[in-house]
Jmol script that loads the backbone (N, CA, C; Angstrom):
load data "model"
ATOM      1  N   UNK A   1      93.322 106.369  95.604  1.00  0.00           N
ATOM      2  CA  UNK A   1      93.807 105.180  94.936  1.00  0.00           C
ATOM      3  C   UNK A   1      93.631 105.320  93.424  1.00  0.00           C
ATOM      4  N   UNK A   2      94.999 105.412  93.057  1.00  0.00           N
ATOM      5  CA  UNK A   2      94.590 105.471  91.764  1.00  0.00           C
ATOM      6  C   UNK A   2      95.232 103.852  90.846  1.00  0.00           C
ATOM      7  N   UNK A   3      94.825 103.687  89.809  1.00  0.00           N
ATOM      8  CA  UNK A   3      94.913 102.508  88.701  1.00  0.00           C
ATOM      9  C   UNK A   3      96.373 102.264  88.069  1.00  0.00           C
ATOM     10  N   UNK A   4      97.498 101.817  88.294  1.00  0.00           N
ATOM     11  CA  UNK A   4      98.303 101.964  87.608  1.00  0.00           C
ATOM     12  C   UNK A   4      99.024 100.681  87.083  1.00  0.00           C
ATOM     13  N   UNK A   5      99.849 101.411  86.328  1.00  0.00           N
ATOM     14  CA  UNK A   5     100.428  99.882  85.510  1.00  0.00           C
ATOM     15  C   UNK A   5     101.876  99.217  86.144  1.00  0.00           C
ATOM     16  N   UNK A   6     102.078  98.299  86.141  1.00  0.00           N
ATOM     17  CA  UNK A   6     103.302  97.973  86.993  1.00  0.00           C
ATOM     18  C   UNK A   6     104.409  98.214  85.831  1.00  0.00           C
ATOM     19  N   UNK A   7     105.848  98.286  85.768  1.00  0.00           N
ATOM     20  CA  UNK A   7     106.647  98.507  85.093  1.00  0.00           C
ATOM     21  C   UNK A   7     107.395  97.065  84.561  1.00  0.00           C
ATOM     22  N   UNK A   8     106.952  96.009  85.625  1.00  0.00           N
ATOM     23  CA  UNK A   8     107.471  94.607  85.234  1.00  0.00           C
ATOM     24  C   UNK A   8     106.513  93.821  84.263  1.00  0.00           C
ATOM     25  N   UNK A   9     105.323  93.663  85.108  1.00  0.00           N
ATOM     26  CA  UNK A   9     104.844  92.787  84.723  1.00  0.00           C
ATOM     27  C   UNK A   9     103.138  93.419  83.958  1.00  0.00           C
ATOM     28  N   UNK A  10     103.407  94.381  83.896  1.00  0.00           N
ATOM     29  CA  UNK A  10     102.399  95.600  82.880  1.00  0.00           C
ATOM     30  C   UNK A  10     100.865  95.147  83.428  1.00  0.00           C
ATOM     31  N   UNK A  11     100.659  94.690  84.306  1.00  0.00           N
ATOM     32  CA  UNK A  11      99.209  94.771  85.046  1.00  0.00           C
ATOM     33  C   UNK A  11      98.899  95.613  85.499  1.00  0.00           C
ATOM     34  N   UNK A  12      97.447  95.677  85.666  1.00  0.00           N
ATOM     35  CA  UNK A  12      97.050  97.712  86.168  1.00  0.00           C
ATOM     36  C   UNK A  12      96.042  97.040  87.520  1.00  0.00           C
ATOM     37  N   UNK A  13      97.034  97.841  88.607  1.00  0.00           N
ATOM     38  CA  UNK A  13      95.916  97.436  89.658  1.00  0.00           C
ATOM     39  C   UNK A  13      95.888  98.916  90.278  1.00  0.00           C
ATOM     40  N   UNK A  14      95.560  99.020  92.114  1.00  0.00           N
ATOM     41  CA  UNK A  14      95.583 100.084  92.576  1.00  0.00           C
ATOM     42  C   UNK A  14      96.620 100.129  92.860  1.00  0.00           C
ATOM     43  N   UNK A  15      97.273 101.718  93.041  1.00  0.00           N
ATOM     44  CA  UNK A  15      98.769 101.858  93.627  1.00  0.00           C
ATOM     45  C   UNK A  15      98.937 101.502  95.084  1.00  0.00           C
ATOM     46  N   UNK A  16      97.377 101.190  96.045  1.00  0.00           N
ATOM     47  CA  UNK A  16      98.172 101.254  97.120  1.00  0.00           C
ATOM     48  C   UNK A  16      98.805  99.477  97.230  1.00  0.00           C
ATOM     49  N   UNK A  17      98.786  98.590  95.918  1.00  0.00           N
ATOM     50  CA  UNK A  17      99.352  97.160  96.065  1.00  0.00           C
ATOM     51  C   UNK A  17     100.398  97.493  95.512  1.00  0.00           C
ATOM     52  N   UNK A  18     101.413  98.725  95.220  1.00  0.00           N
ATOM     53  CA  UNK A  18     102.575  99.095  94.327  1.00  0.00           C
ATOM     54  C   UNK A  18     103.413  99.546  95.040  1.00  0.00           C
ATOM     55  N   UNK A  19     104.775  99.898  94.414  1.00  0.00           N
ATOM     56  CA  UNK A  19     105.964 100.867  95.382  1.00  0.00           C
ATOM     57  C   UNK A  19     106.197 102.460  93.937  1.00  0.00           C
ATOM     58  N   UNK A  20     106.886 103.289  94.300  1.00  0.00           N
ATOM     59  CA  UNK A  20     106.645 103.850  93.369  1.00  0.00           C
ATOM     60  C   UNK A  20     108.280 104.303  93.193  1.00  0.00           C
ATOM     61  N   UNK A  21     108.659 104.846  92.374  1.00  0.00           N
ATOM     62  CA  UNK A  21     110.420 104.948  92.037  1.00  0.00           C
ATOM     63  C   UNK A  21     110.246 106.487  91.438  1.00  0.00           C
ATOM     64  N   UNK A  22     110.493 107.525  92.372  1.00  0.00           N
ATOM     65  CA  UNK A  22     110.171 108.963  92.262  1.00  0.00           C
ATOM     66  C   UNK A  22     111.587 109.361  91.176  1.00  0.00           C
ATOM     67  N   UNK A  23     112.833 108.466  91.082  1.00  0.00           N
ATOM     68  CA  UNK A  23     113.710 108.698  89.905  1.00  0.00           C
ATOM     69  C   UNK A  23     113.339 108.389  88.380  1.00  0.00           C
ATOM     70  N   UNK A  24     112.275 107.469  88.444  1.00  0.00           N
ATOM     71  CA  UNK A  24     112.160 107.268  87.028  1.00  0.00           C
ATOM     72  C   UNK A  24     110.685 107.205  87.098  1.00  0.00           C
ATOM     73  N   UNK A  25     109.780 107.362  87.904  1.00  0.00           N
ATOM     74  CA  UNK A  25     108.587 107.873  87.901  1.00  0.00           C
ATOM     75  C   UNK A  25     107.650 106.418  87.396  1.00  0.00           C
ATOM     76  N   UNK A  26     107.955 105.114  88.040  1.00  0.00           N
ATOM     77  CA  UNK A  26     107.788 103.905  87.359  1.00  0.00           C
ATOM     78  C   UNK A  26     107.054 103.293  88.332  1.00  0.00           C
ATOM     79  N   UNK A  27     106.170 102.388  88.765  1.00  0.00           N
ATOM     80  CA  UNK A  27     105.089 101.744  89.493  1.00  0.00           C
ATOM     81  C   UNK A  27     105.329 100.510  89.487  1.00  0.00           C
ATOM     82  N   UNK A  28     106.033  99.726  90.664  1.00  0.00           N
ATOM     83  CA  UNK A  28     106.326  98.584  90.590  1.00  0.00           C
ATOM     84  C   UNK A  28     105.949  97.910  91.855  1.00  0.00           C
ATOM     85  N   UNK A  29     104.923  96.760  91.467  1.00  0.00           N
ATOM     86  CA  UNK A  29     104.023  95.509  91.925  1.00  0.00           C
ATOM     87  C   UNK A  29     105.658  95.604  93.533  1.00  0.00           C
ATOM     88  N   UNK A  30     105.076  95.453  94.538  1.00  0.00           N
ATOM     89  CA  UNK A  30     106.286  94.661  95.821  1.00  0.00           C
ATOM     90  C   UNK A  30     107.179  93.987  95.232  1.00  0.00           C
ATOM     91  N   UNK A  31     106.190  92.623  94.541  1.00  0.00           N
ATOM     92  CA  UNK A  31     106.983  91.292  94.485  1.00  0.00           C
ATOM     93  C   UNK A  31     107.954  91.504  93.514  1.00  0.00           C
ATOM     94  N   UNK A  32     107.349  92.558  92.094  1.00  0.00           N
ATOM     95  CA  UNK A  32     107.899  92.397  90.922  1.00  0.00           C
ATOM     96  C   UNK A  32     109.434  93.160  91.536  1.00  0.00           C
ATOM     97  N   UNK A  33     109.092  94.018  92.389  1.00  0.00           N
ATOM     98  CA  UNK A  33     110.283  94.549  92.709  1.00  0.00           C
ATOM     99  C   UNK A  33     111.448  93.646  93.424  1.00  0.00           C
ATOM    100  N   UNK A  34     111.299  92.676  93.885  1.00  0.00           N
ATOM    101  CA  UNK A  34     111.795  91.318  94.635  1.00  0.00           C
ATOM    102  C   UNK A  34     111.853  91.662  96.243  1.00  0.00           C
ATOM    103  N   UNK A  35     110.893  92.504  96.583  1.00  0.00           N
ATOM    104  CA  UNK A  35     110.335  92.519  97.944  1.00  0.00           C
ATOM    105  C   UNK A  35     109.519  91.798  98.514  1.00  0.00           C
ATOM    106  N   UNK A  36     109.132  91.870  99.713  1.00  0.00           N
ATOM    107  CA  UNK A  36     108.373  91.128 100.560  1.00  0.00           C
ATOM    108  C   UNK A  36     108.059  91.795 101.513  1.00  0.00           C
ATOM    109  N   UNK A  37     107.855  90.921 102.601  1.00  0.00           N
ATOM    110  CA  UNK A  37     107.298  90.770 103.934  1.00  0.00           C
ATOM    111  C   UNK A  37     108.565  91.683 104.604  1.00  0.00           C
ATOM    112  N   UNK A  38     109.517  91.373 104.928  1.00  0.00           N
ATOM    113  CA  UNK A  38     110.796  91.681 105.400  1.00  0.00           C
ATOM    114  C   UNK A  38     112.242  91.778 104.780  1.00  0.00           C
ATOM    115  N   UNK A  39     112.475  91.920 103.455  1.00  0.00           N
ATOM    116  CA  UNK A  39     113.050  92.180 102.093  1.00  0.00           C
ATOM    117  C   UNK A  39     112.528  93.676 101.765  1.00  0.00           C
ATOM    118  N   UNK A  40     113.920  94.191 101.054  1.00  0.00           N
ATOM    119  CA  UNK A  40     113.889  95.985  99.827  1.00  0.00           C
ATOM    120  C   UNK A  40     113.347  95.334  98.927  1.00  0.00           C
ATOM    121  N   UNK A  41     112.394  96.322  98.429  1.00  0.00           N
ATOM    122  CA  UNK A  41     112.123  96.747  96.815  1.00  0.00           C
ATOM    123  C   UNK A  41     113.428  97.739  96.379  1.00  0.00           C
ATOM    124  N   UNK A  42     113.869  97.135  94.932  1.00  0.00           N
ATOM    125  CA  UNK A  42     114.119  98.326  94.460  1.00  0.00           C
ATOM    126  C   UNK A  42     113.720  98.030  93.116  1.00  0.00           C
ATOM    127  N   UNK A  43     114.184  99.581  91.984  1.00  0.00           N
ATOM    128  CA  UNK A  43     113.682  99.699  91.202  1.00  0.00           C
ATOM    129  C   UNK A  43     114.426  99.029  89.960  1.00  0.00           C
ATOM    130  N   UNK A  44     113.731  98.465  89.156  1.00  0.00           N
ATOM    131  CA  UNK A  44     114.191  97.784  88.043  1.00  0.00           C
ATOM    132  C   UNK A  44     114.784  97.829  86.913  1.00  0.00           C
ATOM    133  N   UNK A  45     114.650  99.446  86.586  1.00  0.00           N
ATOM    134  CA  UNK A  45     115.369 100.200  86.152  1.00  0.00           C
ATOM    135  C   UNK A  45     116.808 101.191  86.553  1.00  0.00           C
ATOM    136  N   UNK A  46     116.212 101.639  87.078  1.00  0.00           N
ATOM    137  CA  UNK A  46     117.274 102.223  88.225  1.00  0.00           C
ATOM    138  C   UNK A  46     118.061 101.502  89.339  1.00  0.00           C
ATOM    139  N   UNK A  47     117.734 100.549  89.976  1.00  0.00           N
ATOM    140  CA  UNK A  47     117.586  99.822  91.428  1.00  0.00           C
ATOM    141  C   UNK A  47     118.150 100.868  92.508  1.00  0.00           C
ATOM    142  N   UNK A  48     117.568 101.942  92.527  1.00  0.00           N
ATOM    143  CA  UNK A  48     117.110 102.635  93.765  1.00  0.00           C
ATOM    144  C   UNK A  48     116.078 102.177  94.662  1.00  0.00           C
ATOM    145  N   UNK A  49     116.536 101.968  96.292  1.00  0.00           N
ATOM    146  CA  UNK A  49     116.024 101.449  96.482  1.00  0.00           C
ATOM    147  C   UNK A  49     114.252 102.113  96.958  1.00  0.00           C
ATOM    148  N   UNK A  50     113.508 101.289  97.342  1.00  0.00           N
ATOM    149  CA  UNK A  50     111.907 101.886  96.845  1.00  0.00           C
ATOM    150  C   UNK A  50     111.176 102.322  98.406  1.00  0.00           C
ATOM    151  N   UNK A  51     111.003 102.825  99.107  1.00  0.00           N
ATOM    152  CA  UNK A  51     110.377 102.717 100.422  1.00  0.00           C
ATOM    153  C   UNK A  51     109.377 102.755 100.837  1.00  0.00           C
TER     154      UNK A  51
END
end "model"
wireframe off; spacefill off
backbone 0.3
color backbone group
């Protein structure tokens, strides 16, 4: 577990509360990504989606 910063909302928690976007190499919070429970993340930059 490492510390990282989210790309939305620039808070640093552990990655395993994150999704990660291997195209732009960016760390984004579930929610910030507009995921959920049963909802995609994608990426905010890119909007590839996040898995």
């Amino acid at each position: 577990m490492a510390m990282v910063e989210c790309a939305v909302c620039k808070k640093k928690e552990s990655s395993t509360r994150m999704k990660y976007c291997s195209k732009c190499n960016l760390w984004v919070h579930y929610t910030c990504a507009g995921g959920g429970a049963f909802s995609a993340s994608y990426c905010p930059a890119c909007s590839k989606k996040l898995g």
